[in-house]
N, C-alpha and C positions, 0 to 999 in steps of 0.2 A: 487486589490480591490475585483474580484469576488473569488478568493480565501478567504478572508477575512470572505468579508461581504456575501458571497453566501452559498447555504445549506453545508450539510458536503459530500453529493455527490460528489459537483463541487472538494470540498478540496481533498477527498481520490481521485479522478481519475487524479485532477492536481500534486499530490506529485506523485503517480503512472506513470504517464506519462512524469513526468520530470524523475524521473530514469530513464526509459525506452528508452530516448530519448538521452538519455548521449552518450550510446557508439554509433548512429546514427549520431552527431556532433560532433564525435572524439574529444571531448574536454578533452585536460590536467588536468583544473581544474576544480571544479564545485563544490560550499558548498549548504548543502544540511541541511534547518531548518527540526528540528527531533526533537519532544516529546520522551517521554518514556511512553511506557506502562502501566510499572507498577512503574517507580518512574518520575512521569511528574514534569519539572520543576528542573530539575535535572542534567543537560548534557548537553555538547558544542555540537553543531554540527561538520560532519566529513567531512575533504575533502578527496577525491578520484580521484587516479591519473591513467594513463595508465601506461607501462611497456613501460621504455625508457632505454637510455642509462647510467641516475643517478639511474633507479631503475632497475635494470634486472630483466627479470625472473628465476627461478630454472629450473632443467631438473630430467629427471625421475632416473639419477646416486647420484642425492642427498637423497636421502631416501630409505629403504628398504621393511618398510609396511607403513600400514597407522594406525592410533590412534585414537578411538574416548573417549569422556567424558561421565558420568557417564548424563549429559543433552544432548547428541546426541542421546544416549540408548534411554532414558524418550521418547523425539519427535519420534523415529523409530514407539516406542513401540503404541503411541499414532497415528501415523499416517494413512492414508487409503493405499492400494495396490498401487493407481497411485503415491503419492508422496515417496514411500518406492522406486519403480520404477524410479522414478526421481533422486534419492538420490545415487542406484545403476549404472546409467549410469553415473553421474556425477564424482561418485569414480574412475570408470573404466578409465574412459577418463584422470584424473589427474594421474592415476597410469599407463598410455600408455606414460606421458611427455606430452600432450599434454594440452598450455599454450597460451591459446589465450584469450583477453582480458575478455571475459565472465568469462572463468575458473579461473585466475590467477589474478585479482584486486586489487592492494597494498593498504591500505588504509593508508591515512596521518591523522597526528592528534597524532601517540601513538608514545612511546620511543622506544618498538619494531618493527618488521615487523611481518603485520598481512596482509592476504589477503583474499579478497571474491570471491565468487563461487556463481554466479544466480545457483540455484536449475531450474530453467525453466523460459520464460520472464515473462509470466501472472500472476503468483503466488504472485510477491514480497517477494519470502523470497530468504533469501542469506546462506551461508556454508561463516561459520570462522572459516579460519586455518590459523596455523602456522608451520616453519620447527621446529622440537627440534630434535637435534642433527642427527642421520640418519633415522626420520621418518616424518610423516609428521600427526600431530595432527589437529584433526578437533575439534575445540572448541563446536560451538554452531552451531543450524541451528533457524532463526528465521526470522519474518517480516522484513521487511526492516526499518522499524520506529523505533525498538530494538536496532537496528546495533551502534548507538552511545553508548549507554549505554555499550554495549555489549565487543566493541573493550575497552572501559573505564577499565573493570572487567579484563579484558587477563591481557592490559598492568598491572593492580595494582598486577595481580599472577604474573606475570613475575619480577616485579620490587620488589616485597615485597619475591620475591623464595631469589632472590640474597642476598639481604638485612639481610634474617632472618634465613635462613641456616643455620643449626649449620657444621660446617666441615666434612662432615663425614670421612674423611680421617686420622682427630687425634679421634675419638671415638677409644677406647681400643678394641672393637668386632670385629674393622675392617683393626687392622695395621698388616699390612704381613709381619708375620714372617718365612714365608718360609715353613709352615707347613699348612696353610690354603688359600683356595684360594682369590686371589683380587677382593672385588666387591665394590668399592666406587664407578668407575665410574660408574655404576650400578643406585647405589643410587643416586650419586651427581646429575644427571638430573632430580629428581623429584622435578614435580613443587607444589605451593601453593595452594590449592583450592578457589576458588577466592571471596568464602564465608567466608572464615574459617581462622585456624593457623594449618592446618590440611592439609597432601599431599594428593593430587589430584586423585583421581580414575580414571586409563583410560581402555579402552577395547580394544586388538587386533585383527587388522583385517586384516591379510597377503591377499596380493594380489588375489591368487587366491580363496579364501573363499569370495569376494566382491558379487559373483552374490547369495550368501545364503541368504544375507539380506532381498533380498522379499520376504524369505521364513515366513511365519507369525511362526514359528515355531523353527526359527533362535536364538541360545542362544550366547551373545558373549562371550567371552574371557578372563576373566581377566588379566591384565598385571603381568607376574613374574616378578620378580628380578632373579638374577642369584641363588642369597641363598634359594630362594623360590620355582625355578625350580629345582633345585638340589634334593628337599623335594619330589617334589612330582613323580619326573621321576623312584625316587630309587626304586626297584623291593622288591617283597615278604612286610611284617607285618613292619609298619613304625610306630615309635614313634615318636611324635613332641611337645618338651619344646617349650616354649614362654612365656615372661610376655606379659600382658594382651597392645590390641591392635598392637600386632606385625605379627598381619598377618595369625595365625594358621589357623581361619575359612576359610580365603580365599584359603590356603593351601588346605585343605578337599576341598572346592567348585570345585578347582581346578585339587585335583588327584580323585575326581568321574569323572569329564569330559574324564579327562588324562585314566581311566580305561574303559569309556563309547567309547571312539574311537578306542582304542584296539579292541573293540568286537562287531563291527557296527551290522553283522549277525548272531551273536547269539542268537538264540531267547530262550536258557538256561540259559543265564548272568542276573543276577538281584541285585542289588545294596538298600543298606539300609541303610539309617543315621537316627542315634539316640543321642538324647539330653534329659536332662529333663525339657526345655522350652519350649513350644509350640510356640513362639517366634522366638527362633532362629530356630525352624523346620523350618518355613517359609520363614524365610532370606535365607535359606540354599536352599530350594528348587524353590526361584523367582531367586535364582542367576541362580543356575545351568540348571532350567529347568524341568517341570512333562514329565514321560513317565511313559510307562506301566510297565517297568521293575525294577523303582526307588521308595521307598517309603520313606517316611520322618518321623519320627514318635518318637511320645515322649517315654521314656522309660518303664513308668507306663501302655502306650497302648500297646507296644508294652510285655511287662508282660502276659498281661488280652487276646489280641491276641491269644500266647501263649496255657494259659490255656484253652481258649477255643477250641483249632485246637488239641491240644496233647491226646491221650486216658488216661483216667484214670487209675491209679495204686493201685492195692488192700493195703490198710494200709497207702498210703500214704495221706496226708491232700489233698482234693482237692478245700473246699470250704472257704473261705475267707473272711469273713462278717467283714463288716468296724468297727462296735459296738463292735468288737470282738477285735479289733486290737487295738497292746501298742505301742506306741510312745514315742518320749522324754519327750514331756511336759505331760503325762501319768506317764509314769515311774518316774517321778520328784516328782510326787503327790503323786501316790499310794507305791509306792517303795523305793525311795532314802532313807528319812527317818534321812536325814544329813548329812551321809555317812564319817565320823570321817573325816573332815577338806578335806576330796576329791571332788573337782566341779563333779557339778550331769552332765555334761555336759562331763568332762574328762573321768567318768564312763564307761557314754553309747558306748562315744568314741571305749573304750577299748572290750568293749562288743559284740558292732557290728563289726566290725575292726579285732576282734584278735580272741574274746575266740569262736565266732559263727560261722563270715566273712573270718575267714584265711582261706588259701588255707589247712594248717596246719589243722583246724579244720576238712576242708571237706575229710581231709584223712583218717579220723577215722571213724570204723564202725559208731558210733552214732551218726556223725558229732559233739562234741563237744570236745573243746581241753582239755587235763589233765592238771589238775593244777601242776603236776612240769614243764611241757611244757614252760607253763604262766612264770610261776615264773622263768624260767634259762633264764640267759642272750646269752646261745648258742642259743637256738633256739628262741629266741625275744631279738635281742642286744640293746643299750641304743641308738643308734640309728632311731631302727625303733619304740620302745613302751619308752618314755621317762619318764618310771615311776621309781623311786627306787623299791627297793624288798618287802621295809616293806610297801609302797603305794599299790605296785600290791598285796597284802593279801590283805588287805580291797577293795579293786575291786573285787577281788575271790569271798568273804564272799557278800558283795553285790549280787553279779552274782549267787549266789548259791540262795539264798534267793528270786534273782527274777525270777530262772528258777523253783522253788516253787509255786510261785507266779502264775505265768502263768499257770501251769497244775492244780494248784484247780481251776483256773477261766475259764477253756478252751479258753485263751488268744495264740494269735500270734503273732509276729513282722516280719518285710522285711525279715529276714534271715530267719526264720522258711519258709516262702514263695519261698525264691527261691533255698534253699533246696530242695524244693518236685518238684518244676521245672524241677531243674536238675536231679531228679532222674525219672523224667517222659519223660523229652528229651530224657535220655542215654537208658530208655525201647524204648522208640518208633525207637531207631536206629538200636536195638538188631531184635525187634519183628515186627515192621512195617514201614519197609526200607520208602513206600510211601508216607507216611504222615509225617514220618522224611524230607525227600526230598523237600515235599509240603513247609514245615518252616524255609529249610534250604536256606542260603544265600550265591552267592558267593562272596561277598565284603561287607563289612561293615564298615562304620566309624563312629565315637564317636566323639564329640566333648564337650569339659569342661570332661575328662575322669577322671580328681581328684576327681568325686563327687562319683566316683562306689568305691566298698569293692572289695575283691578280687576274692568271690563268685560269686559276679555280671561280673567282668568282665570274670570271666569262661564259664558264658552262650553266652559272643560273640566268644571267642574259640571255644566252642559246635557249634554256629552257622553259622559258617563260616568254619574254618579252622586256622591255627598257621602261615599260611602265607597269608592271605587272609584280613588282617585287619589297618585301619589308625586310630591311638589312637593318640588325639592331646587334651594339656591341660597344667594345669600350677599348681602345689603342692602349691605353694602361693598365690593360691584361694582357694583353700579349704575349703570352708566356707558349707557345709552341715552338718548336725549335726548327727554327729556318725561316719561318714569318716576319718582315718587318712590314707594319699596317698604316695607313694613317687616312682616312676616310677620302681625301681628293683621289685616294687610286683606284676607289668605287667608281668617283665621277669620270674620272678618264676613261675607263672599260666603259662606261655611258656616253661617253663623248664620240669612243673608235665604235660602237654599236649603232649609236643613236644617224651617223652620217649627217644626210642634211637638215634632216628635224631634230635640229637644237634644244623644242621643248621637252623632248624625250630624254633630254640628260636629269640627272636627279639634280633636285635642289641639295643647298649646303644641309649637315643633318639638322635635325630636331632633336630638343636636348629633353632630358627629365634630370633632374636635381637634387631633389630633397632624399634621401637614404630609408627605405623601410624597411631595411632587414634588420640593421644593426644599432644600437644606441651611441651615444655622445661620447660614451667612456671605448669603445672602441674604433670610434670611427676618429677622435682624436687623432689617434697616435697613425693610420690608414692616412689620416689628411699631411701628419708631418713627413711622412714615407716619398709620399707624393711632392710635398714642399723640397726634398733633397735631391726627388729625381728632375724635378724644372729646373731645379738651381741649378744644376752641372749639366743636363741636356735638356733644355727648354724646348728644343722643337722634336722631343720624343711621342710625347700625345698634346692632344688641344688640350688647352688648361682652363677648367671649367671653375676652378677657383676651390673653396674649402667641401669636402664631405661633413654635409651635415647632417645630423640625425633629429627626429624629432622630442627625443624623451631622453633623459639623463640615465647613469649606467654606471657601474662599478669599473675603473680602471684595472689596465691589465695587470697581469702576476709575472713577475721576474722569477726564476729557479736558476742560480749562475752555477757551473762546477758540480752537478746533483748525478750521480751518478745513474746506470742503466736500473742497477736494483730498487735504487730510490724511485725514481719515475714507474718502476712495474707495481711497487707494492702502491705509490696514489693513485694510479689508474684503478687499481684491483679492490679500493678500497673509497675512498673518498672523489675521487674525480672519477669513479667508475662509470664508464658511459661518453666519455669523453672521445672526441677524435684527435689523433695524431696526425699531424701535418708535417714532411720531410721530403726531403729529395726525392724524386723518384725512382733514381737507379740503388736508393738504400730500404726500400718498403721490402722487402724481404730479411733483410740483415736487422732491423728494426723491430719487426715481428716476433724473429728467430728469440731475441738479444730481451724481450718483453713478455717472456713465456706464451708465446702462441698469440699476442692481445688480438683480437681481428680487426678492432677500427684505428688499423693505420692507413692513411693512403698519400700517393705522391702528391707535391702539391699542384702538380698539371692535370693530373688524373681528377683532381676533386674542385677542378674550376665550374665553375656552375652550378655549382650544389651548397649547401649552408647547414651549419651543423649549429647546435645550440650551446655548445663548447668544446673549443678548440686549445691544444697542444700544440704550438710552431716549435717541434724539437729540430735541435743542430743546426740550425739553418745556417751558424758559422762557421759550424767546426768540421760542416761538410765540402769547406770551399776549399780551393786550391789554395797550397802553401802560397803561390804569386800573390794571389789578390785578398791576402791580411793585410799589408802595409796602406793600398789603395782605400779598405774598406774603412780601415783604421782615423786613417787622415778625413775621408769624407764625415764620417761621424762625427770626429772630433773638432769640425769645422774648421781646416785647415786643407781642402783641396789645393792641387798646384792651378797653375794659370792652364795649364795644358792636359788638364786630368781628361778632359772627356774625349779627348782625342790619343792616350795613351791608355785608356784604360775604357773603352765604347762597350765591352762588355760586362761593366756598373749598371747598364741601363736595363738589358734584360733581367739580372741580378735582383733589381729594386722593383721591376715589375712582379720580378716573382715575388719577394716578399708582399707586396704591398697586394696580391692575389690570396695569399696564405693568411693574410690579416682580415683579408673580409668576408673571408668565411664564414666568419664566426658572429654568430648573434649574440649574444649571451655572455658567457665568461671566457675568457682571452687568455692564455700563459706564456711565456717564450721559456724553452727550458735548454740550456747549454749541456752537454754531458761532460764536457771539460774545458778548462780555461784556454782560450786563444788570443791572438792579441784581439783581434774584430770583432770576437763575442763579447771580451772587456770594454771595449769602445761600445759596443752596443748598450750592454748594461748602463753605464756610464750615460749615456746620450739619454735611453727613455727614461730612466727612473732617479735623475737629478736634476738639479735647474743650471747647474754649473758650466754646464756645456753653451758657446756662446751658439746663437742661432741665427746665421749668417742670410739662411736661406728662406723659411718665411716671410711673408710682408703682413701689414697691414692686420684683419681678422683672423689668420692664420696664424700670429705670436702666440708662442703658449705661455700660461701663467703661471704652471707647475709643474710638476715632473709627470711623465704622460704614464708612468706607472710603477706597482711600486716592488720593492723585492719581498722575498716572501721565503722562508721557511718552511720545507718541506713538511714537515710535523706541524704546521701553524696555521696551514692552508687554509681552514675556516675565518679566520682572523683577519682577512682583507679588505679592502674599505668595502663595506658594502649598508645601504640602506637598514632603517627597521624594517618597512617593507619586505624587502629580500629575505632580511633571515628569517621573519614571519612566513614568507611565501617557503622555502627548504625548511621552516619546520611543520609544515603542512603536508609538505610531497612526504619526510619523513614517517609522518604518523601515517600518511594512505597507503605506504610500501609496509609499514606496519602490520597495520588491521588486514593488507591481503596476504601477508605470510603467517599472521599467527594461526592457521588455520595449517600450517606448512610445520613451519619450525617454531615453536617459541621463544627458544632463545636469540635467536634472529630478531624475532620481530619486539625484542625488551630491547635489544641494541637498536635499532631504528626509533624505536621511541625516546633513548636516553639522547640521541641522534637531536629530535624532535623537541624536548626539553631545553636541549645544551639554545638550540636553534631560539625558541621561545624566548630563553634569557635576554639572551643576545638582541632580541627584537623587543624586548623591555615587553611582552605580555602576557604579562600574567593572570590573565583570565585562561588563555589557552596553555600557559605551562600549567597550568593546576588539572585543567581537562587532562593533560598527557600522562601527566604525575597520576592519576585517577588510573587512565587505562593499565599506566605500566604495574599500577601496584597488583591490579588484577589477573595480569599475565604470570607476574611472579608468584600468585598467589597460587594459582594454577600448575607451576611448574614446582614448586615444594609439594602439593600433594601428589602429585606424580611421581615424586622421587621419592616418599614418604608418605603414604594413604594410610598411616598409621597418626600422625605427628594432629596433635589437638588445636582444632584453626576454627574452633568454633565461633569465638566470639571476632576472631578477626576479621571470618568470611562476614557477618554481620556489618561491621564498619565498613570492609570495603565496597560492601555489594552498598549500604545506605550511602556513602560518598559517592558510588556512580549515577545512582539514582541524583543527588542536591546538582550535579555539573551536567544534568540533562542526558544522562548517558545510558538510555531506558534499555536500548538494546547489548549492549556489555552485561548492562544487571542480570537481564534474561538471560545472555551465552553464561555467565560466571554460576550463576540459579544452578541452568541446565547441566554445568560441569560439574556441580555438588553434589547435585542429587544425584548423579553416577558414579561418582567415586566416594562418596562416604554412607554410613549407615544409614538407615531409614530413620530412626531413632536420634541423630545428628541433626539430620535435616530437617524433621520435624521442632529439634528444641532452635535450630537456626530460624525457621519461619517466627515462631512465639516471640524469638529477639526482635525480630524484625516490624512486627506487627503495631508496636506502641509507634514508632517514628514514621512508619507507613503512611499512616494514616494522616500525616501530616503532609508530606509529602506528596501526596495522591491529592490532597484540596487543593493546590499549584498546580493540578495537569490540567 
């Protein structure tokens, strides 16, 4: 009763003190009523057993490091000195064997074994771990009033890892043929993220590294795989293929570290990564860690760095004025001009790329390449420049016209710029060793390196050295404009660098494989995208064969013909949260057209980044009237014999797409805003089986429609697991419990949210909990509107139903709302009701 009906003092110090007091009366069993934090009304209470004879303990021969989650990190990161402290002896002690009922607490309630660890007594918060295979994972560290919830999320990873696995043992990347080495069981123990359809991030933390953690300055570990440690251990100039989400970044994150331990006392070692996202600079450098020796830095600053640190060269361009400078969509205007049936896009491609960008180019006194150069297929094979002979003339003739163009208007573009770079790098090496030295780097890695020309990536040769570099990236991203990539033009800038020591050229890359961003239901239809671009240009990137994922996943959502208002009101309402993926030159007009939404972005803009649901709007209906017929026919599996040589600009096209598709972890859309012929054919292509499929082989056949259409109003209704809708009526009820403190009526719609969601996931244990909370909120909200209206006997039932569904702390908040909105006199004959079922109820605590 003074729990109950007493302030929330008496509450927090009796649920604290009943913990507390457990291992004092050595009791086997004890249930223990638990809210949740952040999804109240939501979760069974847990029981908690000692370590007996049904339940053993582990010893310190069972494991060999210890593992934390990517939410152990977070708490470290977030914590003071004394509980980082706390957190380090506790490790120690479990990594000594030592298993005595504080440290080693089974708890009952899950289908796994999960056990707790008091962080200290007074605190109340607890360490959740599990053994997984020979290490010993530390899930979460939280309150003790978390802990139900908490153990709920392991067990659904653990049981949805099993469940939704795809084998990795028959994926084709990883069957041992005797020529490569075995890593499924590698893989096979990655578990679920217990948010997501997405494997789980953990960080290593070998035993004797455990006492760095209090170090505030402590960075951890990311977990390799073996294929991953292979990457980054390998000595000298590493290339690294990957389709997108498979791990390359972490690779880098992880061979700076791997080169940063090498050279603890060095204080000449200094380390540079370059991207051209200022974005992924930052991912890169919160994973890794800031020092003084490491810089992070976009490509464009690290450019302008450059010319400011390097002296000046008599005759060479030094200054740079932006009003000055030609671009694509520059070039497009003032330039193209039509360009006799050639994409102004394919052009520039060739421009920057070949006849400016080659390494070929930069051989020549003038740095420009001769047009027989251009034009023979020995020194530009069909290959690497996929134009016929009579298209490359009118590219020539172009390029002649706009290198015209440029000297009447004292115009520049990226190459003329890093042209004069390089020629002002290779003086200050000649003539001032020290200021060479000052810019010079001994390690550098690149990440997304498809986006550089060949030119470009000679200045990280220049700046480092031919064995001193991590180029990691994927040819089928490719999506900047003017870039055409394909990993041999790395080897070449290594071959004209490297001169007579051959072993300074890089090996062929090193590949990573398996997909850990995205699931099977997304990376599907990412692998067919890919299967149309080999088919029609086979030698556009190396084909590394099907994107696999490791865990199964909700196929994507069709919206065909859905108009602007349509799409504003499910962002604003049901997909809220969501990002929008489109052209770039429409992210403003898209914004405007979406009342203000902020998370749209171009889809070159948002390469490298991964959002947990993605929006691919327009992607057809923003293409040129020219290429609907092209797009149409490729879809509909009826290319001509001669498609890829009239129509070379499909290939940039499908890279973009197939960039926009893997963004996405989570939940996938493609939404047209009006019918085109392309976007029909699109429809048509993923979301039936009727379309023949000329162009996959082998494990790449699909067996059904790669997704499905979907109903604006119906959105909820798509295939998706019980798991999933369990997991979204979970997030419902926690976006709940933290507004009803905001709005109530908000937070009774997220609950009905929560409910609808429970159904759908066939559990009814947890829709009765939600049903519990929501009746309390309304119950709430009629005295509000009404602190006349006689809710006597009601408040009675509802507050005793929160109490039967475990829901101790609702009873309290609903108590505390009573006794200040109704008479004293009320409240007293509400306790008297309460008292006869109390009492029964309280023999269960």
């Amino acid at each position: 009763r003074k729990i109950l009906f007493g302030d929330g003092e008496i509450l927090d110090n009796a649920i604290s003190g009943a913990m507390e007091d457990i291992d004092e009366l050595q009791l086997e069993e004890s249930k223990v009523l638990s809210d949740n934090d952040e999804i109240e009304g939501v979760v069974e209470s847990v029981t908690i057993f000692s370590e007996d004879q049904d339940h053993p303990g582990i010893t310190i021969g069972d494991y060999t490091q210890i593992q934390l989650t990517s939410d152990v990190i977070k708490w470290l990161r977030q914590s003071d000195a004394k509980y980082r402290d706390f957190f380090v002896r506790r490790m120690q002690q479990l990594s000594e064997g030592d298993r005595s009922r504080i440290l080693a607490k089974r708890l009952r309630g899950s289908k796994s074994t999960i056990y707790e660890t008091y962080l200290e007594q007074k605190s109340g918060f607890r360490i959740l771990w599990t053994v997984e295979g020979n290490n010993l994972l530390v899930w979460y560290v939280s309150k003790h009033k978390n802990v139900s919830r908490l153990l709920r999320l392991i067990d659904d990873s653990e049981s949805r890892s099993t469940r939704q696995r795809v084998s990795v043992s028959q994926l084709p990347e990883f069957q041992s043929d005797g020529s490569r080495e075995d890593t499924t069981a590698d893989r096979g123990g990655v578990l679920l993220d217990p948010l997501g359809n997405v494997p789980m991030k953990v960080y290593d933390l070998p035993f004797d590294e455990i006492p760095n953690i209090a170090n505030e300055a402590w960075v951890p570990r990311l977990h390799l795989t073996d294929e991953e440690r292979s990457v980054v251990e390998t000595k000298g100039t590493v290339l690294l293929l990957g389709r997108s989400g498979t791990g390359k970044t972490v690779c880098v994150c992880n061979r700076m570290d791997y080169d940063r331990q090498g050279k603890p006392d060095d204080q000449l070692f200094s380390q540079l990564f370059v991207a051209r996202s200022q974005r992924l600079c930052k991912y890169v450098a919160e994973t890794i860690g800031l020092t003084p020796r490491a810089k992070f830095i976009t490509f464009d600053r690290l450019v302008t760095d450059l010319e400011d640190k390097l002296p000046r060269l008599r005759g060479v361009r030094n200054v740079f004025l932006s009003e000055h400078q030609i671009d694509f969509g520059r070039f497009k205007r003032e330039v193209y001009q039509g360009g006799d049936g050639v994409d102004p896009l394919v052009v520039w491609t060739n421009i920057r790329s070949f006849l400016k960008g080659s390494i070929e180019a930069l051989q020549n006194p003038d740095n420009i390449l001769k047009k027989d150069n251009y034009l023979s297929f020995e020194h530009f094979g069909k290959k690497r420049c996929r134009l016929t002979q009579s298209r490359r003339e009118i590219v020539f003739k172009i390029y002649e016209r706009y290198n015209k163009y440029m000297e009447d208007k004292h115009l520049w573009d990226d190459c003329d710029r890093m042209v004069a770079l390089l020629r002002r790098l290779a003086a200050a090496r000649d003539s001032n060793p020290d200021v060479y030295y000052e810019v010079k780097e001994s390690k550098i890695y690149v990440d997304e390196i498809q986006d550089y020309t060949q030119a470009e990536i000679l200045l990280f040769f220049r700046l480092s050295g031919p064995g001193d570099l991590f180029l990691a990236g994927d040819p089928a991203q490719g999506v900047v404009e003017g870039v055409e990539f394909r990993f041999e033009e790395i080897r070449s800038v290594g071959y004209h660098i490297a001169g007579e020591r051959k072993d300074q050229i890089p090996d062929k890359p090193k590949t990573v494989n398996v997909n850990f961003r995205s699931h099977a239901g997304v990376l599907n239809t990412a692998s067919a995208i890919l299967s149309c671009l080999f088919g029609v240009f086979p030698d556009s990137a190396k084909q590394l064969g099907k994107d696999h994922g490791l865990f199964q996943g909700p196929r994507p959502g069709v919206f065909n013909d859905v108009g602007f208002d349509r799409i504003a009101a499910l962002v604003a309402d049901k997909l809220n949260g969501s990002v929008i993926l489109t052209d770039d030159a429409h992210v403003p007009k898209v914004q405007k057209r979406l009342g203000g939404y902020p998370l749209v972005y171009g889809i070159r803009a948002a390469k490298g980044l991964e959002f947990k649901s993605v929006i691919v709007l327009d992607f057809f209906n923003n293409m040129p009237t020219e290429m609907e017929k092209p797009w149409r026919d490729l879809l509909l599996a009826r290319p001509s014999d001669d498609f890829r040589e009239k129509y070379p600009e499909v290939e940039g096209q499908l890279k973009l797409l197939y960039t926009a598709v893997t963004r996405c972890i989570d939940q996938l859309f493609f939404a047209e805003t009006e019918s085109s012929k392309s976007g029909d054919a699109f429809v048509r292509w993923i979301s039936t089986d009727t379309v023949e499929d000329i162009y996959s082989k082998g494990d790449n056949e699909r067996l059904e429609p790669l997704a499905t259409c979907n109903n604006v109003e119906d959105v909820e209704k798509m295939v998706m697991t019980q798991d999933e809708w369990v997991a979204s009526g979970i997030a419902n009820a926690g976006a709940a419990e933290a507004q009803q403190k905001i709005d109530l009526a908000q937070a009774e719609s997220l609950l009905d949210k929560a409910i609808y969601c429970f159904e759908q996931g066939e559990n009814k244990r947890l829709r009765k909990k939600a049903c519990a909370h929501r009746d309390s909120l309304q119950l709430r909200s009629r005295i509000r509107a009404n602190p006349s209206e006689p809710v006597g006997p009601e408040a009675g039932l509802v507050t005793l139903e929160l109490l039967r569904e475990d829901l101790l702390f609702e009873a309290k908040d609903l108590f505390s709302f009573l006794s200040s909105h109704l008479e004293e006199k009320k409240v007293e004959i509400l306790q008297r009701m309460l008292f006869s079922d109390l009492d029964k109820l309280l023999k269960n605590f």
